[in-house]
N, C-alpha and C positions, 0 to 999 in steps of 0.2 A: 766451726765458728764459736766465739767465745759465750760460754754461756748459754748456750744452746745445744739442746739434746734433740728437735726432733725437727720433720722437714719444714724450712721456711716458707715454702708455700702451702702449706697448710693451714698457714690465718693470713701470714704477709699479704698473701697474694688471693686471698680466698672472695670467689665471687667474680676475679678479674679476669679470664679466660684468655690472658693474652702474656705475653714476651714483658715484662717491666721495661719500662722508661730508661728507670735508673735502680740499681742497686745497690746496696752497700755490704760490704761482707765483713765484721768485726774488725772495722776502720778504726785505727786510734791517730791522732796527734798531739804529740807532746811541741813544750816549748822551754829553753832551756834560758831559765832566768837565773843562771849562776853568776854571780860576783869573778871578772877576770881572774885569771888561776893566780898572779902573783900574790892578790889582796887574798885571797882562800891560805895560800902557804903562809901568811904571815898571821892570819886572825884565826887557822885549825877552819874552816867552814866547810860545811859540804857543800854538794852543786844542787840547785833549784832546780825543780824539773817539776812543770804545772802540764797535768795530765786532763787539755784540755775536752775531747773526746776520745773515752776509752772502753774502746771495743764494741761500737756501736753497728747492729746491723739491722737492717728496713728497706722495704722495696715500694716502687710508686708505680703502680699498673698505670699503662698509656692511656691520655684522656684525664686523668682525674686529678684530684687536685690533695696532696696528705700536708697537714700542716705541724709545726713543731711548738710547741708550746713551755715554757718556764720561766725562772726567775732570769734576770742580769745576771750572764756570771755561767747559764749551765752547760754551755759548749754551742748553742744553737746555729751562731752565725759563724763555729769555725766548721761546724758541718756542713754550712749551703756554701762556703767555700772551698771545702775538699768536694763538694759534688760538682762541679765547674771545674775544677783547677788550679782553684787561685790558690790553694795550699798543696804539700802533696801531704800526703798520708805515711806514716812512719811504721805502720800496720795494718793490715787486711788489704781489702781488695775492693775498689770501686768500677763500677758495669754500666755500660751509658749505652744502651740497646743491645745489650747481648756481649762486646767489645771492651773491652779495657778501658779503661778513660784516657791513659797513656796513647794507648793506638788511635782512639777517636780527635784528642788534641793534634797528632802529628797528622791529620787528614782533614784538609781546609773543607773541605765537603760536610765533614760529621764535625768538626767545631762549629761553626757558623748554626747548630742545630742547640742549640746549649746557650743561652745569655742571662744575664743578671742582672736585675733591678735592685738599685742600693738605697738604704733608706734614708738617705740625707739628696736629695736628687741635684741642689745646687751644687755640692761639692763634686759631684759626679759628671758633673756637664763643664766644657771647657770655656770659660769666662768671654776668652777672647775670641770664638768664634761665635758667628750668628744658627740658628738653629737650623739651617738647612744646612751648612755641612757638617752638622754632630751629628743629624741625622744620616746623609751621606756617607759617610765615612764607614761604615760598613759595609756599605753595596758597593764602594770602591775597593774596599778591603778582601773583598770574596768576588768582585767581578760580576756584579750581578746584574748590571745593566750596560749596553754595548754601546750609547752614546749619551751626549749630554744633555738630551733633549727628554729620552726615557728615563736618565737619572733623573730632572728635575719632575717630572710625570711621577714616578714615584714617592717622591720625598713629599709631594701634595696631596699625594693619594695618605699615605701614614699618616698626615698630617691634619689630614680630615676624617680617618675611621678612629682619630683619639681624640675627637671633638674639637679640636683647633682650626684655625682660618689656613689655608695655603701661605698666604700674607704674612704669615707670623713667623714663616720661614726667614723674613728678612732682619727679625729681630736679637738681640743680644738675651741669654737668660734672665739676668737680672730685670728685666723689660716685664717679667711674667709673675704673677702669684706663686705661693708653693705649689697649689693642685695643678697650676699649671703647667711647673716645671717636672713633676710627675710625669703628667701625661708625655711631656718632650722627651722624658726618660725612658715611658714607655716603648713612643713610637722607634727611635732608637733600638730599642730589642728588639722588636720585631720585624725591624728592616732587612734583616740577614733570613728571613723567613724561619721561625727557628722553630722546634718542636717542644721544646722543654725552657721554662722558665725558672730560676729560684727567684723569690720575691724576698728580701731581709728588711722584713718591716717599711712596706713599700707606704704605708700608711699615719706611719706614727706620730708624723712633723705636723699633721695635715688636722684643720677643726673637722669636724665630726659631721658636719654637710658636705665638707669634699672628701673627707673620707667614703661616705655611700657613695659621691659621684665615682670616684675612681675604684670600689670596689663593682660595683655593676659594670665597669665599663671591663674590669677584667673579666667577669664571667660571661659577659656579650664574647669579650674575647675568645674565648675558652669553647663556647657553643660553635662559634663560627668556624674559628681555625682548628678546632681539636687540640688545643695546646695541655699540656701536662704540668701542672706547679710543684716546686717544693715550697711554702708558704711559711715565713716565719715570723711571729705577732707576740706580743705581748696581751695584747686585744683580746681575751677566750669571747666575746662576744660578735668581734669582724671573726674569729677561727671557726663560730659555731655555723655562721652564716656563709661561710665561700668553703669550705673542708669536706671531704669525702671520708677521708681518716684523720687521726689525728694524733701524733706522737707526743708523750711528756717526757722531756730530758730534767736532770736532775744530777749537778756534778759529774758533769759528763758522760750521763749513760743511760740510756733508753730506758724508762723504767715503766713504761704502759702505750702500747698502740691498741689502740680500738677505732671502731665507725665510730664518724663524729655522733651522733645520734645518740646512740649506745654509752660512747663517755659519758657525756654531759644528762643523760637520766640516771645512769648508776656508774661513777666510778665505782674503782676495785681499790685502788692504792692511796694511800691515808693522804700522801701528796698533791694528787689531784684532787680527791675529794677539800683540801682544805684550798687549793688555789681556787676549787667553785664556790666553797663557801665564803671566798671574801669577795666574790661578785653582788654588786645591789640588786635588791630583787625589789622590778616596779610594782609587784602585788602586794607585796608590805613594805611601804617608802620608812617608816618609824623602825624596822626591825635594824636590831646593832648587828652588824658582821662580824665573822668572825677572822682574826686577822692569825697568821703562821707564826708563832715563839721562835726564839731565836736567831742566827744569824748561820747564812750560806755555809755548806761542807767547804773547806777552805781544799782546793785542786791541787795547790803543791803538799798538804800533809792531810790525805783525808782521814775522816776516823775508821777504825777500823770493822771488819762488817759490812753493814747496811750504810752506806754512807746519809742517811736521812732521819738514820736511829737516834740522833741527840735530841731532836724536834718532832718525833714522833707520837702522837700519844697512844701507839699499839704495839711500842716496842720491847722485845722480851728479849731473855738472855740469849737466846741464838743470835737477833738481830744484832747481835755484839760482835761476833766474833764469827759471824758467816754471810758472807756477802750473798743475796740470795739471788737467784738465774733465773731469765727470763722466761717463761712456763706458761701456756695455755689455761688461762680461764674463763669460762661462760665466753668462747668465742673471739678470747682476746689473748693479749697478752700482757701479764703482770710479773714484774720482779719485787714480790712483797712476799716473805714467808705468812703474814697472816691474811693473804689475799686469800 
């Protein structure tokens, strides 16, 4: 695996005693924003090629919930796309209970186990249908109820463990708030009864009272049905509160997993420590933050080295011209030579 020298369950998986969820094995995807070949042959241009995650590898023990944390920009939501499907991977190798993700996809049984809540929920929901068959439409899909009587038994049932009326099955989305088109989006996923969730900022659109409403109802979720998340927030304060572990990406590349706990009292990597330090702390409302210099590693030219080295303030001449590998610290893992 890229950038790794010793066995990944030795922290990935450490404490979890069981088969991951999902894995990832030094997964990359590129994206090729080159200018058509004839305008290249005529202006001399090379080809763009933005190295959106590169060479990321992490595991999510069944049951719990690791969430991914960083700026706009550092590969987060095309990772909880290749962990689904919706992207393929141009490198490594993704594990969806032990299985290939390839193998799991072409097997209606181990798909239907795998779904995805997006963070814009109205765009996600089909306008013109009423919310009983957006809900629907998956148990149709997978055949999971033998008549129409059990289908509709169902879709009331979803439709009341995500705090909505049965009733409201007859309504169009637009008819709903944002939290409540959430939850529409929720029950949705987990109509197909599914084991693993990725959440891409299930949160973000929503004020900060439906935000708790919909973050308790996922972890009710979670108690109940044993569900697994890949969770991904800009929020480090909804990551600190729903998170088991917690990944920092950083220009496409995993550059610290630790227990949530553990992060958030002592990062190791200057990165994280500065995206805590611009959080408000309510114990001193007067104290100034401190906010990260400069502007994102740019993906299609990154700098060379440590891609974080231009905005760091512990970076040395190695950090220049040595990209450093992800490495075992105090129980975690860090890619920072001065970790």
């Amino acid at each position: 695996m890229a950038d790794i020298d010793f066995p990944l369950e030795d922290i990935l998986l450490r404490g979890a005693g069981a088969t991951p969820m999902l894995e990832l094995q030094a997964v990359e995807k590129r994206f090729d924003l080159s200018a058509p070949l004839f305008r290249r042959l005529v202006t001399r241009e090379g080809r763009r090629i933005l190295r959106a995650v590169d060479g990321v590898s992490l595991a999510i023990p069944k049951g719990s919930t690791l969430a991914l944390v960083g700026e706009s920009g550092s590969g987060k939501s095309t990772l909880a796309r290749l962990a689904v499907g919706l992207h393929q991977a141009e490198g490594g190798q993704v594990l969806f209970d032990g299985q290939t993700l390839a193998a799991a996809r072409r097997d209606p049984g181990q798909r239907r186990r795998m779904q995805m809540i997006f963070q814009d929920p109205y765009a996600s929901l089909n306008p013109r249908w009423r919310v009983r068959k957006i809900i629907a439409e998956p148990l149709r899909l997978y055949r999971l109820c033998a008549t129409r009587a059990a289908l509709a038994e169902r879709v009331a049932g979803l439709l009341t463990a995500v705090g909505l009326s049965p009733d409201d099955g007859e309504k169009y989305p637009h008819e709903f708030s944002g939290g409540q088109r959430q939850r529409i989006s929720i029950a949705r996923a987990l109509a197909s009864n599914p084991d693993f969730l990725v959440c891409d900022e299930p949160t973000s659109a929503l004020d900060v009272s439906v935000q708790a409403q919909i973050i308790n109802l996922m972890a009710q979720l979670q108690r109940e049905l044993g569900l697994t998340y890949l969770f991904i927030s800009h929020n480090l304060a909804v990551v600190r509160q729903v998170s088991d572990r917690v990944g920092v990406m950083y220009a496409g590349r995993l550059i610290e997993l630790s227990d949530a706990e553990a992060l958030f009292t002592a990062p190791r990597h200057p990165y994280t420590a500065a995206l805590l330090a611009a959080l408000p702390d309510p114990h001193r409302p007067g104290m100034e933050r401190s906010v990260i210099g400069g502007e994102v590693a740019n993906p299609i030219s990154p700098p060379a080295g440590c891609g974080f080295h231009p905005r760091c303030p512990l970076a040395s001449p190695l950090c220049r011209v040595e990209r450093p590998a992800l490495r075992p610290v105090d129980g975690r893992l860090v890619a920072c030579h001065a970790a």
